[in-house]
ChimeraX commands (.cxc) that place a marker at each C-alpha (Angstrom):
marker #1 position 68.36,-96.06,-43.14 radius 0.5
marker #1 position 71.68,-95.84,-44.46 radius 0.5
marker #1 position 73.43,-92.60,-42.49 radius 0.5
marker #1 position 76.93,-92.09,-41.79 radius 0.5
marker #1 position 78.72,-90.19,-38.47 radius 0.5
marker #1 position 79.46,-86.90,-39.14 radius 0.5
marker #1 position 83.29,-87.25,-38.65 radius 0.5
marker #1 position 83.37,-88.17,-42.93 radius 0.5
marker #1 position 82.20,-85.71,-45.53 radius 0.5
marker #1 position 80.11,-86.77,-48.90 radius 0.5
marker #1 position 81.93,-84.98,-51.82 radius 0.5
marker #1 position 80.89,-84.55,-55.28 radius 0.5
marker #1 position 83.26,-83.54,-57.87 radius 0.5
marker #1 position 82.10,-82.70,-61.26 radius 0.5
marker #1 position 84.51,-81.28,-64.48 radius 0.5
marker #1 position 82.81,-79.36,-66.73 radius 0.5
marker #1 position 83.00,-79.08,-70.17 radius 0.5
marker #1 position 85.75,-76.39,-70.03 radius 0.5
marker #1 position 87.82,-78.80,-68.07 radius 0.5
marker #1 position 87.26,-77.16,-64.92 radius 0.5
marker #1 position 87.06,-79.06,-61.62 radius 0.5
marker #1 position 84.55,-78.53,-59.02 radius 0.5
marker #1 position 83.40,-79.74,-55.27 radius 0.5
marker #1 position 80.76,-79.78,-53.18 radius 0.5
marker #1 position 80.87,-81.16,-49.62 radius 0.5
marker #1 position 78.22,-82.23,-47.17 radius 0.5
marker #1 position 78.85,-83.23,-43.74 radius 0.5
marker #1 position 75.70,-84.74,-43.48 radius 0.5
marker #1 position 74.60,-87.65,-45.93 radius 0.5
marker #1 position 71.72,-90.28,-45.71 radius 0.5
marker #1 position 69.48,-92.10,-47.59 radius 0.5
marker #1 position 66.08,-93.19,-46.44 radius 0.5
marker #1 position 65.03,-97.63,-46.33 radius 0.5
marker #1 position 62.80,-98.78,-49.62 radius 0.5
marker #1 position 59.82,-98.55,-47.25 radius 0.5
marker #1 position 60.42,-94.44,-47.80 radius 0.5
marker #1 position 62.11,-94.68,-51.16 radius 0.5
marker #1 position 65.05,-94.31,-50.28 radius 0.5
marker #1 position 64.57,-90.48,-49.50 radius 0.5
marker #1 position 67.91,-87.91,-49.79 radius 0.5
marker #1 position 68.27,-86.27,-46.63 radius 0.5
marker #1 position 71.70,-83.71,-46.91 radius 0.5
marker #1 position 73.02,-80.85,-44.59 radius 0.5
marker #1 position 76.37,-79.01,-44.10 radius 0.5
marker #1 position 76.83,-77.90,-47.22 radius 0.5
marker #1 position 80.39,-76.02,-48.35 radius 0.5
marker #1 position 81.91,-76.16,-51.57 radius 0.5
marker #1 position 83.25,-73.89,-54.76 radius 0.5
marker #1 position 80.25,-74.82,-57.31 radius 0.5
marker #1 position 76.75,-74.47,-55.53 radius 0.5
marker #1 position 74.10,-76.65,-53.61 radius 0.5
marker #1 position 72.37,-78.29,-56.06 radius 0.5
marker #1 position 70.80,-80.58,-54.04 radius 0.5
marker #1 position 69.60,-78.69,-51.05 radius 0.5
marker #1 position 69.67,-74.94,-52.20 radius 0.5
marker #1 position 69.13,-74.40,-56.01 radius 0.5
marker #1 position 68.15,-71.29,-57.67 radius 0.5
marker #1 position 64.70,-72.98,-58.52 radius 0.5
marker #1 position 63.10,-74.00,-55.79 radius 0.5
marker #1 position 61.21,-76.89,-57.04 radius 0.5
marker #1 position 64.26,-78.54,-58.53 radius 0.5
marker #1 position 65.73,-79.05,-54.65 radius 0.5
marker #1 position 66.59,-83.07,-54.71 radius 0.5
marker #1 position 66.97,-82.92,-50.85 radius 0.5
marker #1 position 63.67,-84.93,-48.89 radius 0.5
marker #1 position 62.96,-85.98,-51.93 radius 0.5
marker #1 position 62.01,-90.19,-52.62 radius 0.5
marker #1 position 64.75,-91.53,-55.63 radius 0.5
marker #1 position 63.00,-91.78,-58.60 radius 0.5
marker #1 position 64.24,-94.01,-61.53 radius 0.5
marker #1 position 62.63,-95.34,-64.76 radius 0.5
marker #1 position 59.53,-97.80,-63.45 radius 0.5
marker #1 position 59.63,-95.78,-60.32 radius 0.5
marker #1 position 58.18,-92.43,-60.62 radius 0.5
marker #1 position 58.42,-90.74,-57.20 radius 0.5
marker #1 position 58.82,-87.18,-58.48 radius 0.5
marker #1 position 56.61,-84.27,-58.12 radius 0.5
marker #1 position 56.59,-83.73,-62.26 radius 0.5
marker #1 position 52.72,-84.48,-63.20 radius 0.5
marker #1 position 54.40,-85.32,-66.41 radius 0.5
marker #1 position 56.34,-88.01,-65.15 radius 0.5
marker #1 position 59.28,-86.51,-67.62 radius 0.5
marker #1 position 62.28,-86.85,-64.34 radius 0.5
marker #1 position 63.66,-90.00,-64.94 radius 0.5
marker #1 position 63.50,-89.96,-68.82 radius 0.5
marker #1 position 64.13,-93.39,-69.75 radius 0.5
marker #1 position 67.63,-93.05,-68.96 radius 0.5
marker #1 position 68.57,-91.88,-65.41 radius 0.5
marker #1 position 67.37,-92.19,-62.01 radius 0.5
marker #1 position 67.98,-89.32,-59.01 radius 0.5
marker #1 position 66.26,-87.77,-56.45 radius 0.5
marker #1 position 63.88,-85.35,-58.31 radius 0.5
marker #1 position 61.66,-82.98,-57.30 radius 0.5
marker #1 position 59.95,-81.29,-60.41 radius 0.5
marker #1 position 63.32,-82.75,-62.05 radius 0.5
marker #1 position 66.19,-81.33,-60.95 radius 0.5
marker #1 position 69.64,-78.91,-61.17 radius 0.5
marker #1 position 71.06,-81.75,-60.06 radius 0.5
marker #1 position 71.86,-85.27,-61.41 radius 0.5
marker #1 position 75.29,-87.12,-61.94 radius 0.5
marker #1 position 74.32,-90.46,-63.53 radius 0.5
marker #1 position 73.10,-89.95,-66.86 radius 0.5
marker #1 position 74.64,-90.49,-69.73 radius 0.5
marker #1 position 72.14,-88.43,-71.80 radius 0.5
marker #1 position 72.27,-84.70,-69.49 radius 0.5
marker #1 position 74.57,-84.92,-66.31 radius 0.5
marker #1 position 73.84,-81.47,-64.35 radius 0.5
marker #1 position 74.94,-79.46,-61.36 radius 0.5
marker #1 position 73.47,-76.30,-61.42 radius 0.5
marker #1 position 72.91,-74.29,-58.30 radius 0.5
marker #1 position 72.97,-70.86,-59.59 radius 0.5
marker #1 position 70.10,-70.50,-62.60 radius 0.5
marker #1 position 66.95,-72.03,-63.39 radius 0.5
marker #1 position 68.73,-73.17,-66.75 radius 0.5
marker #1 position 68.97,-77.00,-67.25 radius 0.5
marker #1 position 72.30,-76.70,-67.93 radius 0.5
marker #1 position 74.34,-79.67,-69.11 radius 0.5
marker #1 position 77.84,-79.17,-69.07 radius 0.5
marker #1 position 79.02,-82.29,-66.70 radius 0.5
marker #1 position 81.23,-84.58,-68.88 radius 0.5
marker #1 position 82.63,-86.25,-65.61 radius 0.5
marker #1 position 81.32,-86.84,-62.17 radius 0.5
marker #1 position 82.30,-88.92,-59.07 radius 0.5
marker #1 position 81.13,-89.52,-55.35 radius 0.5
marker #1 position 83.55,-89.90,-52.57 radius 0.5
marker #1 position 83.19,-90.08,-48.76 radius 0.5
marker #1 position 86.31,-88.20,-46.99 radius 0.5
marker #1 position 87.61,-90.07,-44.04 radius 0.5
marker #1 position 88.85,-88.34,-41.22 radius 0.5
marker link #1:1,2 radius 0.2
marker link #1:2,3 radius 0.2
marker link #1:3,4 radius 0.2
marker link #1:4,5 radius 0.2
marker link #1:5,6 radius 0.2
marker link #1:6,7 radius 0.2
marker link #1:7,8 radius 0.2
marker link #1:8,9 radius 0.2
marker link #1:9,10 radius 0.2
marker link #1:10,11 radius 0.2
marker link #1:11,12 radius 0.2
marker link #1:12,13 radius 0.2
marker link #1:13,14 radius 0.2
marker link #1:14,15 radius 0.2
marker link #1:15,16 radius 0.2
marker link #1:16,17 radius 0.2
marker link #1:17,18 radius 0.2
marker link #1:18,19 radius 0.2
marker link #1:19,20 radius 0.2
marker link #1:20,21 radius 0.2
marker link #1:21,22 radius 0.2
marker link #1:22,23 radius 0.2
marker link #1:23,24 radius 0.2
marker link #1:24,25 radius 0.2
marker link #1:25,26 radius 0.2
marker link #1:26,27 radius 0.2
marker link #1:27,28 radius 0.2
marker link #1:28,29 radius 0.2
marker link #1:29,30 radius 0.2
marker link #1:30,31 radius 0.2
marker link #1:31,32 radius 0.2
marker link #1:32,33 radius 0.2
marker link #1:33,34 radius 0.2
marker link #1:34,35 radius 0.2
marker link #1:35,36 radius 0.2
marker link #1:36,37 radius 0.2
marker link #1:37,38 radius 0.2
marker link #1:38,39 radius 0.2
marker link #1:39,40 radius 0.2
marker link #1:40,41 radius 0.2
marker link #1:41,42 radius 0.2
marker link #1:42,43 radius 0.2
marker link #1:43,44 radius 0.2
marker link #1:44,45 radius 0.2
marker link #1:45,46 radius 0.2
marker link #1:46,47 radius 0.2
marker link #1:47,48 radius 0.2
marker link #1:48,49 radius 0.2
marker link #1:49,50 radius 0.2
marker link #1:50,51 radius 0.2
marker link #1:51,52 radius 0.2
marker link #1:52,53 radius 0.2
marker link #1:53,54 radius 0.2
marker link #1:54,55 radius 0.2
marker link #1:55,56 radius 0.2
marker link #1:56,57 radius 0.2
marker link #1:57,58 radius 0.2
marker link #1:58,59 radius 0.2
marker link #1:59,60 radius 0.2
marker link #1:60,61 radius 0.2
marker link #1:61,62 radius 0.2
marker link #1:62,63 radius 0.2
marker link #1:63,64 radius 0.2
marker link #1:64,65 radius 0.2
marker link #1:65,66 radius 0.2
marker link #1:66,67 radius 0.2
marker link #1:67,68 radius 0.2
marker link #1:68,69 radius 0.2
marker link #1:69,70 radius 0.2
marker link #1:70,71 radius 0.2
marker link #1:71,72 radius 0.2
marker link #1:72,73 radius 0.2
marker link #1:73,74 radius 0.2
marker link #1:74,75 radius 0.2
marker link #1:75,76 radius 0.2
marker link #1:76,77 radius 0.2
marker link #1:77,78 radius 0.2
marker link #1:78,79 radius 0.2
marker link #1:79,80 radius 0.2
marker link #1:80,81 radius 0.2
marker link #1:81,82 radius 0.2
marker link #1:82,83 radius 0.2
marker link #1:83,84 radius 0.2
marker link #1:84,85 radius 0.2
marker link #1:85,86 radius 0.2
marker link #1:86,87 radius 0.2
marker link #1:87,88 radius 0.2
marker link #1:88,89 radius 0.2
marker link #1:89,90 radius 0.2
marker link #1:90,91 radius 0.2
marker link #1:91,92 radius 0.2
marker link #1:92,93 radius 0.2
marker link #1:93,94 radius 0.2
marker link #1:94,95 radius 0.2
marker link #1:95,96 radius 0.2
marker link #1:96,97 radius 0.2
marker link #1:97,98 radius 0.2
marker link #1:98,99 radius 0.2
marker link #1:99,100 radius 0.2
marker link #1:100,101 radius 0.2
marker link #1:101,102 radius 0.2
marker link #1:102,103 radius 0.2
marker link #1:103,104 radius 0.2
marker link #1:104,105 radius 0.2
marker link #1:105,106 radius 0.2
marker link #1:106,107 radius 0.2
marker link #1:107,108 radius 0.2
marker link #1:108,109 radius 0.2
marker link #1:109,110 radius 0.2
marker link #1:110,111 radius 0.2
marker link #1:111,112 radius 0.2
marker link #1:112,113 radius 0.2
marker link #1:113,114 radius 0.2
marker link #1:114,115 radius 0.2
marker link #1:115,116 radius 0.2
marker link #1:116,117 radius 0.2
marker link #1:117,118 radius 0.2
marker link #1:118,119 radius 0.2
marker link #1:119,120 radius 0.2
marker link #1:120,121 radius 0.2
marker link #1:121,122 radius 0.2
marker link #1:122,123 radius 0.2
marker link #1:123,124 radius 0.2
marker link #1:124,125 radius 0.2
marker link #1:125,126 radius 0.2
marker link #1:126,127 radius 0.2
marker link #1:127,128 radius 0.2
marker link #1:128,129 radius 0.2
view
């Protein structure tokens, strides 16, 4: 399992379309072996934009204990097997509010059940102490 101490902090900056710049931080960040799917586990959540990830508006949309899915690799809980689209693979639930590697609909959306798409720019860091 890949986990890290919990002296570092897993951010996630986004800009939005308006050119505004937002965070979220977790203090906890790990990803589960293949032999689980590499399952998102995340906790310690603080930030200016929302928990997309662990605490959306839309319950079913939470990517947190959920398996990654990815084109080939459907490990979502959409019967449709619409998450991964072709173009993007994240940890889905039934989709998501939440995914930063697309090139087609990047989204953090914590607040609504709307699929909004307003990320032009994303990036993962982990914060040293």
């Amino acid at each position: 399992m890949l986990r890290y101490s919990e002296s570092r902090l897993y951010v996630f900056q986004i800009q939005r379309d308006t050119g505004v710049w937002e965070s979220v931080e977790y203090s906890s960040f790990a990803v589960g072996p293949e032999s689980d799917k590499y399952r998102l586990s995340v906790s310690g959540f603080s930030g200016d934009t929302g928990d997309a990830l662990a605490a959306p508006a839309h319950s079913a949309s939470t990517g947190n204990g959920m398996k990654f899915t990815a084109p080939g690799q459907d490990n979502d809980n959409d019967p449709n097997g619409q998450c991964a689209n072709g173009t993007k693979g994240w940890w889905f639930n039934y989709c998501s509010r939440s995914s930063l590697n697309s090139w087609q609909a990047t989204v953090w959306n914590a607040y609504t059940t709307e699929m909004s798409s307003n990320v032009v720019f994303s990036r993962i860091m982990v914060k040293l102490d």
